[in-house]
C-alpha positions as CSV (number, residue, x, y, z in Angstrom):
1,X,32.8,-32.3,-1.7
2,X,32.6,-32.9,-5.7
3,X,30.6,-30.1,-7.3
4,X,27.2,-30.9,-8.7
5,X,27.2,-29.8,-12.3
6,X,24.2,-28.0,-13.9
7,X,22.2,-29.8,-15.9
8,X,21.6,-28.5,-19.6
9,X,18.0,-28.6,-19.7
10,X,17.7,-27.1,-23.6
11,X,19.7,-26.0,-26.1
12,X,19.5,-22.7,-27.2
13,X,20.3,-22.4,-31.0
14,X,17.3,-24.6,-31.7
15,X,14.8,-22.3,-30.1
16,X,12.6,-19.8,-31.9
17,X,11.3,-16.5,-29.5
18,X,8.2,-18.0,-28.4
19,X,10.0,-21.4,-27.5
20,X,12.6,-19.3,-25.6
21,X,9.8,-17.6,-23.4
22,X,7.7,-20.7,-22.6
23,X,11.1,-22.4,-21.1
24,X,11.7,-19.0,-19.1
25,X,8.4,-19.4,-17.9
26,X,8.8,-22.8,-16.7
27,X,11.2,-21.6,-13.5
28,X,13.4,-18.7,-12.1
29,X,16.5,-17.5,-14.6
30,X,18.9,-15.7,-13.1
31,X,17.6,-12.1,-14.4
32,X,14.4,-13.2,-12.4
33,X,16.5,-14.0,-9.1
34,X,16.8,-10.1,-7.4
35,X,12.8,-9.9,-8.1
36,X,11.9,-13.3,-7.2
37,X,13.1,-12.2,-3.6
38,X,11.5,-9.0,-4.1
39,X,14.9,-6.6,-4.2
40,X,14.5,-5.7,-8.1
41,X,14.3,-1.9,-7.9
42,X,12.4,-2.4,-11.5
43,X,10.0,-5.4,-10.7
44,X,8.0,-6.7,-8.1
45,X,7.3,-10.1,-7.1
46,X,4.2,-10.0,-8.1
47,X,4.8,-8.8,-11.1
48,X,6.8,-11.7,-11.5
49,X,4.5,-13.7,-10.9
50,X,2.1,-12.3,-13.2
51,X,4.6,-13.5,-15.5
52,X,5.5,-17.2,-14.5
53,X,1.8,-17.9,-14.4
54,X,0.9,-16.8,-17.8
55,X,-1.3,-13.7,-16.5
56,X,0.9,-10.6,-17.8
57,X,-0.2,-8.7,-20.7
58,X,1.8,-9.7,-23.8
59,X,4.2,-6.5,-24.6
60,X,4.5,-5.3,-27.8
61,X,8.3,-6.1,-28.9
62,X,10.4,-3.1,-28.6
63,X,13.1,-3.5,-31.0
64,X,14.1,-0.3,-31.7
65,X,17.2,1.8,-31.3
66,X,15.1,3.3,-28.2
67,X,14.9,-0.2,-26.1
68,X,17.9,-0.3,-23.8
69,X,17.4,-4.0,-24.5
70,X,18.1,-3.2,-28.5
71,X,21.8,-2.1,-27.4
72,X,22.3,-4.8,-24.5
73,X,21.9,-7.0,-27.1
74,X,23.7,-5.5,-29.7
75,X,27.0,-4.6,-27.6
76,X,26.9,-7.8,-25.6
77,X,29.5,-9.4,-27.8
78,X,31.5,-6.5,-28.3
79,X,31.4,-6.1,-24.1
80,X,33.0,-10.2,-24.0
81,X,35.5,-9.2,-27.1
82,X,36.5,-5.9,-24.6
83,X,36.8,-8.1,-21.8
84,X,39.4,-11.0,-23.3
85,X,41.3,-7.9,-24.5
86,X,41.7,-6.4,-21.2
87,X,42.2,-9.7,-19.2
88,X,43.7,-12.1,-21.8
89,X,41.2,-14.7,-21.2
90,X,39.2,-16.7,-23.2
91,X,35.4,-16.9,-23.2
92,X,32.4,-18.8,-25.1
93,X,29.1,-19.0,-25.4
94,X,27.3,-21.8,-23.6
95,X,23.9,-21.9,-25.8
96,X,21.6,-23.4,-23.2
97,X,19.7,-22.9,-20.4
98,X,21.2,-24.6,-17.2
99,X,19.2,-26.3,-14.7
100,X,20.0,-26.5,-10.9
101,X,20.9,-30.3,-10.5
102,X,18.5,-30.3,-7.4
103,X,16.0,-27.4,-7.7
104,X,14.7,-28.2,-10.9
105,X,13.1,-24.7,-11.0
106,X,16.3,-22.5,-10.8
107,X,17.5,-21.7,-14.3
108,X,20.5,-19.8,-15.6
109,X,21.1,-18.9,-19.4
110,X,24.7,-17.4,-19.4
111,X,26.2,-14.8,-21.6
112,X,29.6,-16.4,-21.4
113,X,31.6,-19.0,-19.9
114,X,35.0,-18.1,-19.2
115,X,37.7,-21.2,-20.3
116,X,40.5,-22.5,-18.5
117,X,40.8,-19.8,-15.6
118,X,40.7,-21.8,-12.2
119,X,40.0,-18.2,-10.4
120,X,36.7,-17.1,-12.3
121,X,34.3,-19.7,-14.7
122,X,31.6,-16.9,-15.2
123,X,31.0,-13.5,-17.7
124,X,28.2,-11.4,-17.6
125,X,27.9,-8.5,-19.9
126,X,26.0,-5.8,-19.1
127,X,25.8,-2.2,-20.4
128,X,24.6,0.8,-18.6
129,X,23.9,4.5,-19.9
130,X,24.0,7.7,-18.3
131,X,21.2,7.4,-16.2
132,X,21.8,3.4,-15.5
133,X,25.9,4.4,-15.0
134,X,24.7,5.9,-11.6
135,X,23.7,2.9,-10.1
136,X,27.2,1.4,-10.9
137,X,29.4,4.2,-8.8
138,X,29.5,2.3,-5.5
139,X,30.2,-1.0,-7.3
140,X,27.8,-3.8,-8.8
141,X,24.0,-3.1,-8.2
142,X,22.3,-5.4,-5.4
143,X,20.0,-6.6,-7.8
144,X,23.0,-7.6,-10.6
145,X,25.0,-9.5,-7.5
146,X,21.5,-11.6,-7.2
147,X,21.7,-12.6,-10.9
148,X,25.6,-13.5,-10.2
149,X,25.1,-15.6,-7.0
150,X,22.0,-17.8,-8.9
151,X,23.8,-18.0,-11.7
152,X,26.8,-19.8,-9.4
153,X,24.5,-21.7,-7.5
154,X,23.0,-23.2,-10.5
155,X,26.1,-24.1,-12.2
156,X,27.7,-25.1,-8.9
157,X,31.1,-22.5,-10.1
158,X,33.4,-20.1,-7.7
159,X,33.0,-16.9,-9.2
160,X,31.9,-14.8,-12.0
161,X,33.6,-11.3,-13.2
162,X,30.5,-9.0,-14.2
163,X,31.9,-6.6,-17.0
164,X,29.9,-3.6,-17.4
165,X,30.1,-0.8,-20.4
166,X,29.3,2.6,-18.8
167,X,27.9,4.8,-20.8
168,X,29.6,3.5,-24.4
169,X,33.2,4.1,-23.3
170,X,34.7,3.1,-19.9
171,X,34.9,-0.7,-19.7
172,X,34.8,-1.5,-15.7
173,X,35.2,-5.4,-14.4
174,X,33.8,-6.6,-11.0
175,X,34.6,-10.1,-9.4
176,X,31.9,-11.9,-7.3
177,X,32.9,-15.1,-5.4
178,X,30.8,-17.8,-4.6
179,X,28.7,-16.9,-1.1
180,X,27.2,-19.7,0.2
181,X,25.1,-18.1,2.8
182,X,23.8,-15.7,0.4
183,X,22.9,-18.6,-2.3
184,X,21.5,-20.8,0.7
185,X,18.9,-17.7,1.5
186,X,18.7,-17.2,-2.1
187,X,17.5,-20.6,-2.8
188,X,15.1,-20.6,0.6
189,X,13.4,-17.5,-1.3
190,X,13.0,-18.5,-4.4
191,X,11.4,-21.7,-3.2
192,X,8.8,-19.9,-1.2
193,X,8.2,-17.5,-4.8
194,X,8.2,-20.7,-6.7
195,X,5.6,-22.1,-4.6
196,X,3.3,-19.2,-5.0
197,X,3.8,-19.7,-8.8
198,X,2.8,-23.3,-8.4
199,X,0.2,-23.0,-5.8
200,X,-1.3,-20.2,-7.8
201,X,-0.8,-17.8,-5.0
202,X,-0.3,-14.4,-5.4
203,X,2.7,-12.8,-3.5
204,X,2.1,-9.7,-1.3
205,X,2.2,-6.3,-3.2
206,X,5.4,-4.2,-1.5
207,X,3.8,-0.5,-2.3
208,X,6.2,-0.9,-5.7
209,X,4.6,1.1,-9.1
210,X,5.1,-2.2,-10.7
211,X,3.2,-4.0,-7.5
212,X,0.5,-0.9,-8.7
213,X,0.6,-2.1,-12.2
214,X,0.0,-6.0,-11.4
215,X,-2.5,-5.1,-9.2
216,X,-4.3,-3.0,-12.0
217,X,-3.7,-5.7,-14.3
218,X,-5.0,-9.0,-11.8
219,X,-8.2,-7.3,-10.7
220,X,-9.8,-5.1,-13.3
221,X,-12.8,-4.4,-11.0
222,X,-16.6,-5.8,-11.3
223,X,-18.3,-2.9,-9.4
224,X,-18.9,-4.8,-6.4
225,X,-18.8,-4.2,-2.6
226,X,-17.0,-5.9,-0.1
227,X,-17.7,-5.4,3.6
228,X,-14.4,-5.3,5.8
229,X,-16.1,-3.7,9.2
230,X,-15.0,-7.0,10.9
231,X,-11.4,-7.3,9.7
232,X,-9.4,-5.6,12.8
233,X,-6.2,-6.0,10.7
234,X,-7.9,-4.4,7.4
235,X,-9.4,-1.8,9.4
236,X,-5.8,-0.9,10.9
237,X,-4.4,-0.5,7.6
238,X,-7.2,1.8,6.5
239,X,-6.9,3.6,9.3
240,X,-3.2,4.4,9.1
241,X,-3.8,4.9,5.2
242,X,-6.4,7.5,6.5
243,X,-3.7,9.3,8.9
244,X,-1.1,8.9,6.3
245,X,-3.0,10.6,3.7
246,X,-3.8,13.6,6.1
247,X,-0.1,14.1,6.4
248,X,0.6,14.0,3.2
249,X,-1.8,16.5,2.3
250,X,-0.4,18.6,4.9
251,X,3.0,17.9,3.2
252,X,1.9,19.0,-0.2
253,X,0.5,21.6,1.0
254,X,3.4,23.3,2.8
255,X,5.8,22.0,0.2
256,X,3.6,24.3,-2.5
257,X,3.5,27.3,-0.4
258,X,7.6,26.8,-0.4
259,X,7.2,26.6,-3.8
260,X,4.9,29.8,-4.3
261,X,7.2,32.0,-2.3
262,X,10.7,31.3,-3.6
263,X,8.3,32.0,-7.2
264,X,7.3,35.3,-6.1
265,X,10.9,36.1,-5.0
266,X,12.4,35.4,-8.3
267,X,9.8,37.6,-10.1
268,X,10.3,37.1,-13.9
269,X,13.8,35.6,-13.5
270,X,15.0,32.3,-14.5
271,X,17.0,31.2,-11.9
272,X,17.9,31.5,-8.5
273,X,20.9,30.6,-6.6
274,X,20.7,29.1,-2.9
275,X,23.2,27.6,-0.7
276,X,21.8,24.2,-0.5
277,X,21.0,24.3,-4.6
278,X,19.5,25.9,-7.2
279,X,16.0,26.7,-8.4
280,X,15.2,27.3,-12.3
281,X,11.5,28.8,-13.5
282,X,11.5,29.1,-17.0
283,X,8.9,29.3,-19.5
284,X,8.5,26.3,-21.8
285,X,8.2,26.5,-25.6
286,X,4.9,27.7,-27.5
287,X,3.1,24.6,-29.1
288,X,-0.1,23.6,-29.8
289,X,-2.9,21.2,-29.1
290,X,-5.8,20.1,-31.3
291,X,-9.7,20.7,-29.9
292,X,-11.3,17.6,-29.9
293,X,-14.4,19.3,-28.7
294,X,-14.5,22.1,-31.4
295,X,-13.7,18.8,-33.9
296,X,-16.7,16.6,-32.6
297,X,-18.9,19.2,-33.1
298,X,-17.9,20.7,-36.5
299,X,-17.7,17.2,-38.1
300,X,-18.9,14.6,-35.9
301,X,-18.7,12.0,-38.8
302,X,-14.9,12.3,-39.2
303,X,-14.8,12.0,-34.3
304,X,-16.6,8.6,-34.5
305,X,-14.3,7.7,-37.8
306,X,-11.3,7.8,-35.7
307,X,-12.0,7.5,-32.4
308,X,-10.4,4.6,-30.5
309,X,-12.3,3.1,-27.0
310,X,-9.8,2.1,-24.5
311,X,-10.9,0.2,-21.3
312,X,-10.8,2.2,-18.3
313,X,-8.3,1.9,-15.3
314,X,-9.4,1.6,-11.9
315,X,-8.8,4.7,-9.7
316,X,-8.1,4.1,-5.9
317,X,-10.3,6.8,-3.5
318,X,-10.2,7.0,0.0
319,X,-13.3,8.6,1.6
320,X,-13.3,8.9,5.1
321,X,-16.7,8.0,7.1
322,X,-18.7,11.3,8.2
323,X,-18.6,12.1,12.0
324,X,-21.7,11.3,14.3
């Protein structure tokens, strides 16, 4: 069967930031793939939605040296320069998004192509420090193999080598080949997201912080009340939520007493030694905090000066119904 070549929806070099972000908002690039299907440790679908419908806060660009993004950036050249050296193949930059030829919605931007090599077409840079590194030991991440398989199901190629920079000195390469039952699920999903995006749908939240965050962020409250006695399947949930929150209580509370008593063992000492592990207790440095209440009401006029009102967050609290 001849392969179906991507189609190069728009070039790159011509595109200022904001141009860049409307044509990633238009469909699902291949850094959106692993969270599109919801298995993106960092993002939920939801979230991503949020996102491809024009809902999500606008972030404040993080350019500094702080942004993991600021050195992905900056050492993803360096990371293809490594890579030629260590395989002796060549490599280029593509400079434009690629479109699926049939699902006009699946995007891929790629860091590089790799030139004349009939065994791999496909090079992604990545760079990982020493927290990140640990999610490399037992090979490429779930969520990075995602990104790899929609990046060859767009482009319609065999196999990509992911090369990844751990922590700013050990250069390690990874093949992926082409699976076709993974892309065919892959594209299955990502239809269903893209639908939500398109029908205006929100997906289900998956219990993910960031699933907590889009929720914060999609319903802000109105102080209303809604009446759920009726909903059996609501009513479930709250019920288990109740039980769940009992035992966790419970939980906390034995897991403090734990706590308490290896404290009281180690008296004023530091550190304590176990089979299992090791327990440390030590005092944190001196420092100081300024008293806003002492301030308001020694010079109120300067408090109102610089005071800043931020909108409140809503607070989630389960009260259980008095017994009869």
């Amino acid at each position: 069967m001849k392969k179906r070549s991507a189609l190069r929806l728009v070039d790159t070099r011509t595109l200022d930031r904001g141009q860049w972000l409307a044509v990633r908002q238009g469909g699902i690039g291949s850094s959106d793939a692993a969270a599109a299907v919801g298995l993106n440790p960092y993002k939920s679908q939801l979230e991503l939605w949020l996102e491809k419908t024009g809902r999500a806060e606008t972030k404040k660009e993080t350019t500094g040296m702080d942004d993991p993004c600021y050195w992905g950036t900056l050492l993803e050249p360096y990371v293809a320069t490594a890579y030629q050296q260590k395989t002796g193949r060549k490599v280029r930059r593509v400079n434009a998004v690629l479109q699926h030829p049939a699902f006009n919605f699946m995007l891929a931007n790629l860091d590089r192509e790799v030139v004349g090599s009939p065994h791999v077409q496909i090079l992604e840079c990545k760079t990982a420090g020493e927290f990140g590194s640990r999610l490399w030991k037992g090979g490429v991440p779930e969520y990075v193999q995602l990104q790899v398989q929609h990046q060859l199901a767009v482009t319609g190629n065999a196999a990509a080598d992911v090369a990844v920079l751990l922590c700013g000195q050990k250069l390690e390469i990874h093949r992926i080949e082409r699976d076709d039952e993974v892309i065919a699920r892959l594209v299955v999903l990502e239809t269903t997201f893209w639908q939500c995006v398109e029908q205006d749908t929100p997906p289900a939240a998956d219990g993910s912080e960031s699933a907590a965050r889009a929720l914060r962020q999609l319903y802000p409250g109105n102080d209303t009340t809604m009446d759920f006695g009726q909903d059996e399947a609501l009513c479930e949930t709250f019920t288990t939520l109740s039980s769940l929150k009992v035992e966790l209580e419970e939980k906390e509370q034995l897991a403090e007493q734990c706590k308490q008593t290896i404290q009281q063992a180690m008296g004023d000492a530091s550190r304590a030694m176990f089979q299992g592990g090791e327990v440390t207790f030590r005092r944190s440095k001196d420092g100081s905090s300024l008293d806003t209440k002492r301030l308001g009401a020694d010079h109120p006029d300067i408090t109102e000066k610089y005071t800043v009102i931020r909108p409140g967050s809503r607070r989630f609290v389960l009260s259980l119904a008095s017994a009869p």
